[in-house]
N, C-alpha and C positions, 0 to 999 in steps of 0.2 A: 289580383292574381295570387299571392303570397295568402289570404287566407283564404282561397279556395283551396287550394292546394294543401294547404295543410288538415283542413278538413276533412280531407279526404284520404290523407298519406296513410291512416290506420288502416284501412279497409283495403289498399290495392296493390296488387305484386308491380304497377307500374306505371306510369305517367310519361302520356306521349302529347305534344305541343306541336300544333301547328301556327306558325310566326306567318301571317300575312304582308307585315312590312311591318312594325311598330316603329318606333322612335325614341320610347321611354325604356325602362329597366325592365322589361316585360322577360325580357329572354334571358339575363342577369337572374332575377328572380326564380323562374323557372326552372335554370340549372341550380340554383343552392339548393333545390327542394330534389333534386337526384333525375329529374324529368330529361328525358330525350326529346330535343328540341329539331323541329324540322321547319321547311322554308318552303313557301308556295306565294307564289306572287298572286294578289288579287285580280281576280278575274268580275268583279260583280257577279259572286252566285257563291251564295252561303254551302249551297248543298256539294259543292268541288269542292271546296275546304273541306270541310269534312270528309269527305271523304276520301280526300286526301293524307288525314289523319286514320281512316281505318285502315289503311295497308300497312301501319308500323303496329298497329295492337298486333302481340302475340298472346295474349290472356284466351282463357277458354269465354268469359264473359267481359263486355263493353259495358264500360258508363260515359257516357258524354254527358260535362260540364261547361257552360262558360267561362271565363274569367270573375262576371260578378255573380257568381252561384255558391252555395257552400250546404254541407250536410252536415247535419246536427249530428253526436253520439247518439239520442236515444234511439235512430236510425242504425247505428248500425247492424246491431244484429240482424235486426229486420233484412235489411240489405245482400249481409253474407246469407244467410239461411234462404234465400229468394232460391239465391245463384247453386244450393245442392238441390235444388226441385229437381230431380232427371225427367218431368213431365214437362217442365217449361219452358218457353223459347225465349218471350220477352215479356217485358213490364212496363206499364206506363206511372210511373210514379205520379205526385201531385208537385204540381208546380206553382209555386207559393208566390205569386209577386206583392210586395210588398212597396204600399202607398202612403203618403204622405196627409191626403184626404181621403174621405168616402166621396166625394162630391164627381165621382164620373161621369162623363156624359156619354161617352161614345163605345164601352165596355159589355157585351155580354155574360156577364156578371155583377150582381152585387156584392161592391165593397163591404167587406163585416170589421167590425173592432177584432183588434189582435187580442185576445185572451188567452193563447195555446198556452203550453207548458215548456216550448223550446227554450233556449238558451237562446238561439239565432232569432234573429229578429225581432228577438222581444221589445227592441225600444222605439219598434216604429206601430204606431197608432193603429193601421188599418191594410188588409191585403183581402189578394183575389185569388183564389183557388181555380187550375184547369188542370190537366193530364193529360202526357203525351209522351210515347215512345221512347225512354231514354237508357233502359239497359235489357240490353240483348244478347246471347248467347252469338256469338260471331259464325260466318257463314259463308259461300262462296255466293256473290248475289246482293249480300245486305249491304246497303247502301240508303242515300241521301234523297231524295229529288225536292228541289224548288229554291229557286234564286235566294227567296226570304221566307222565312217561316219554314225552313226545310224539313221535312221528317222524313221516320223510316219507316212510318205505317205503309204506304204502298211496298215496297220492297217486300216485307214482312208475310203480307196477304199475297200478295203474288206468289209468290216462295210456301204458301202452305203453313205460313208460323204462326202460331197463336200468340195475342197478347195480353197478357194476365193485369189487373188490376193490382197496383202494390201502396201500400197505406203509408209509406217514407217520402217525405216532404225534402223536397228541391228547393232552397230558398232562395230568391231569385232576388237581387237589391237594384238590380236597373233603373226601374222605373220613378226612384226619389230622384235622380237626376233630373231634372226637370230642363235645365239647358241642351242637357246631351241627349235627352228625347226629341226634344224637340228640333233637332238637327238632323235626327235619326229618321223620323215622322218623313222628313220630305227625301229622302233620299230615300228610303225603303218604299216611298209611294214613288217614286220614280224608275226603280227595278219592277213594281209591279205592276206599273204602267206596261211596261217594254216587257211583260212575261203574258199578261193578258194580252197584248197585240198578240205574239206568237202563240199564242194556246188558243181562241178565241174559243173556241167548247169544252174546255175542261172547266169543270166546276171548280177543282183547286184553286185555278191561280184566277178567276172572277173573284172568291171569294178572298183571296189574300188581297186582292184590287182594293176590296168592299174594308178591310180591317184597316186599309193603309189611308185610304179616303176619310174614313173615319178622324183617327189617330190626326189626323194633318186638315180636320174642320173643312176639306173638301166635298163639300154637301152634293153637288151636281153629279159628282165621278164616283160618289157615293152610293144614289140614287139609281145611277144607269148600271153600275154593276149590281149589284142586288136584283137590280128588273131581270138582268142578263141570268145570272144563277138560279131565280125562280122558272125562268124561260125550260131549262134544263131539266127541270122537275128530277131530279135526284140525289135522295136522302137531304131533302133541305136542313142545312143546322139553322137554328135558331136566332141566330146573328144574320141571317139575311132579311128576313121578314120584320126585324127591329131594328135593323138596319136603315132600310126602306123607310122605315118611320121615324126613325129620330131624323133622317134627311129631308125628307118631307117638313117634320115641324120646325126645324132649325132654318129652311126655306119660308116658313109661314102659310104651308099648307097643311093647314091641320086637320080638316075632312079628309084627307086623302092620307095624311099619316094614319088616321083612325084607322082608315080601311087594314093598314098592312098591322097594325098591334091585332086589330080584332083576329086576322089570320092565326098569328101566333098564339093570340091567345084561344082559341079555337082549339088546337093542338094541346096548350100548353098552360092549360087557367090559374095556374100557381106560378105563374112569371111575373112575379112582383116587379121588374125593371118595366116591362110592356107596362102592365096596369097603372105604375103612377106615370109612365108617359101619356096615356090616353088620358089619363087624370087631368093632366097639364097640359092637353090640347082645348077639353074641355073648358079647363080655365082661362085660355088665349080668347075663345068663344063667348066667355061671359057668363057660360052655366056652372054656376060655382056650387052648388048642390050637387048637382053629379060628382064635379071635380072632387069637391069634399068627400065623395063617397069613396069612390076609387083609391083617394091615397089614403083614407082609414085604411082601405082594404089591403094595399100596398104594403104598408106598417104590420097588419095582421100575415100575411103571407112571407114575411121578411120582416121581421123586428131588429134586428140588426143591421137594415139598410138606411143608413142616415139621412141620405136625401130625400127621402119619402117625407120623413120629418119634419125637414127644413122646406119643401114644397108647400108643405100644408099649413106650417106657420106661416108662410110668406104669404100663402091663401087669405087663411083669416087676420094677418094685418092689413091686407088689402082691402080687407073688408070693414076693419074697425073694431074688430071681435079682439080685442087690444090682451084680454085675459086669458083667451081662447091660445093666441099667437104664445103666451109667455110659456104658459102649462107644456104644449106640446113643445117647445125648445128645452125647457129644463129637463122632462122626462127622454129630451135624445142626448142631452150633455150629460145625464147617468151612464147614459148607454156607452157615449164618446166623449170625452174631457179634454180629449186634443183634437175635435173636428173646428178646426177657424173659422168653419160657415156659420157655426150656431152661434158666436159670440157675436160675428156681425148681426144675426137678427136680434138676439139679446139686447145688445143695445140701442137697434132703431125701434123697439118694443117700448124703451124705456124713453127715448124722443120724442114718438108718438103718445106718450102717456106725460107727456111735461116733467119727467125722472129725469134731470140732468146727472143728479150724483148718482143715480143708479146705472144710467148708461157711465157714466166715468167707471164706476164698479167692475163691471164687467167688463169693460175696453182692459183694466189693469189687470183682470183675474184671465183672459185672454191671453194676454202679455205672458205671465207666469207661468200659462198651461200651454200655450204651442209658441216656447219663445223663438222658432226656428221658422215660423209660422206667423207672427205676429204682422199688424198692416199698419202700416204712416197711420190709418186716419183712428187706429185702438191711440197712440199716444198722442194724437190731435184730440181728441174727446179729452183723456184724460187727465193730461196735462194744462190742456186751457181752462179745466174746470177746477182743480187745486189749486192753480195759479190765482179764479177769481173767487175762489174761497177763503183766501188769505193762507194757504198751504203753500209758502213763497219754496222753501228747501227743497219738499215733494214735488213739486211742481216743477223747478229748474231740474231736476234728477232726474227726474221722465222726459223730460224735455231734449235734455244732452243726450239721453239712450235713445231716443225717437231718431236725433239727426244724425247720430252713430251710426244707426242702421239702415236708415232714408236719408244720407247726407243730400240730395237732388232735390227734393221735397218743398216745394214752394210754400207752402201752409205750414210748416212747420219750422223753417226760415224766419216766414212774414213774426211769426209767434217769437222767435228768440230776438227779433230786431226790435218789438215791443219790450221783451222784458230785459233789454237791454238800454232803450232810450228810458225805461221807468226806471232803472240803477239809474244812470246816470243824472238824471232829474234828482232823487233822492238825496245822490252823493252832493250834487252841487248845492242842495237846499239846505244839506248839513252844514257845509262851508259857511 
């Protein structure tokens, strides 16, 4: 909360808080930063909140933020100079979320490496770029709709407003949470359970069904919203038709997922997420040729999509192309130095090829590059291998930082109780 708000205190005559119920220094924090704090009891519907929050803005122009949002300076201008357009209603800025992996599965988007020039977010490895309605010239009428995922596009369009495109990034830090998503996931598929019951023909909320199914690996509730929003046939987004597919191949129907990528890509022949799915249906199938081909192509269409990468190494390790697998992992670790997916092929590359100290290599230079990121079994490799190279110091040091971080970790337990009965054997042999 405290660095959203500060973020933004340069740019605004005013800061208006709507408090749901919190528990923490949320409304504390809030007031130091000068905000007018107000109260609305939860009602499950994101779009009451808010807009319960737009009856205290008195600004000529509205931004809505979350709590884990913040805007960079080199935005701001951009931002003020939006708001003297006298042609403009509203803007849908870019909405920046910001990932811990490229390794998505259920995302209408591909994850790209962070390279930008912000300040904000610069320390996180990979994000997803969409756009969506967030600063609007205020109005009698502008308003909210939908339990989850609420926006003001309808409002806007109804009402005759236009909404301009704005090149200022929203940087969204949510989604690193990876526990608090994941709590989020079924409780937001749960509102959108009970919005799809009540709407059953609106495309909206089928399709917010379709994001939340997703998000929460419910393939089945996945699959029947997507058929439902196709049903509709209007203005399909693109997440429905690859929706349908990744639900299908995550089911193990992978002819039938084909069908709904081919849809989109039909539409859409530069949708590198569709293309190395069909890739990887191919390869569920056994035609590893094709599959090969499609996620070259994948790569060529999206070179900054890392899982394309990591598919297609995993392809040709499966196949024995042991050189093939290495090449394509090191030219995506150029690309990404903190994706932890390629470090795990890296090293079963090096397993596969009888490299025990190379797989140790890579498990440690893993370690070093996503130590936030790092897995029990990078300092099972590497440790057990120091340990039997006579690397006795290196090895107990990786060792303690392994169970540090995976204090649970049975294998790397069984591993300190060894090189604890070998001290002891030692010590007594000294005696």
């Amino acid at each position: 909360m405290g660095h959203c708000l500060e973020s933004v205190r340069p740019i605004v005559d005013e800061m208006v808080i709507v408090d749901t119920g919190s528990t923490d220094k949320t409304i504390e924090i809030a007031r130091s930063f000068g905000a007018r704090v107000y109260h609305f009891d939860w009602c499950d519907d994101f779009a009451a909140a808010r807009n319960e929050s737009l009856k205290y803005c008195t600004g000529e122009w509205i931004l809505i933020l979350d709590a884990d949002e913040a805007i960079d300076p080199l935005d701001y201008e951009k931002i003020r100079d939006s708001c003297l357009n006298p042609f403009a209603d509203s803007y849908a800025p870019i909405l920046r979320h910001y990932l811990a992996t490229g390794n998505l599965a259920s995302q209408d988007g591909a994850p790209v490496p962070n390279k930008s020039a912000y300040g904000e977010g610069k320390n996180h490895p990979f994000y997803v770029d969409t756009e969506t309605p967030r600063l609007a010239k205020a109005f009698d009428g502008l308003g909210f709709e939908g339990r989850i995922h609420e926006t003001l596009r309808n409002s806007l369009l109804s009402h005759g407003r236009s909404i301009s495109r704005l090149g200022a990034v929203i940087h969204h830090y949510g989604k690193l949470f990876a526990d608090r998503e994941e709590h989020k996931s079924k409780y937001y598929l749960t509102l959108a359970r009970e919005e799809a019951i009540s709407n059953p023909r609106e495309k909206w909320a089928q399709y917010n069904l379709l994001q939340q199914a997703l998000a929460a690996n419910e393939w089945e509730v996945a699959l029947e919203a997507a058929k439902k929003s196709l049903e509709l046939h209007i203005d399909t987004e693109p997440l429905v038709p690859y929706g349908a597919g990744l639900a299908l191949q995550q089911l193990g129907r992978f002819e039938e997922a084909m069908e709904y990528f081919d849809l989109l890509l039909d539409e859409r022949p530069g949708h590198a997420m569709a293309t190395l799915r069909k890739g990887s249906c191919y390869m569920a199938l056994g035609n590893f040729n094709v599959a090969r081909e499609l996620m070259t192509k994948a790569i060529a269409l999206e070179p900054g999509y890392i899982q394309s990468y990591g598919c297609l190494a995993e392809l040709e390790l499966g196949v024995n192309n042991i050189g093939a697998a290495r090449n394509i992992a090191l030219e995506a670790l150029e690309i990404a130095p903190g994706e932890p997916g390629l470090y795990d092929i890296l090293i079963n590359v090096e397993i596969a090829d009888d490299d025990f100290g190379g797989a140790a290599r890579w498990a440690i230079k893993g370690i070093e590059n996503c130590p936030e990121r790092a897995k029990a079994a990078w300092y099972r490799v590497a440790s057990a291998y120091l340990l039997k190279e006579g690397q006795a110091e290196a090895g107990k040091s990786l060792l303690e930082r392994g169970l540090e971080a995976f204090p649970g970790d049975s294998e790397l337990m069984r591993l300190k109780k060894m090189v604890d009965i070998e001290s002891q054997s030692k010590d007594c042999n000294s005696v």
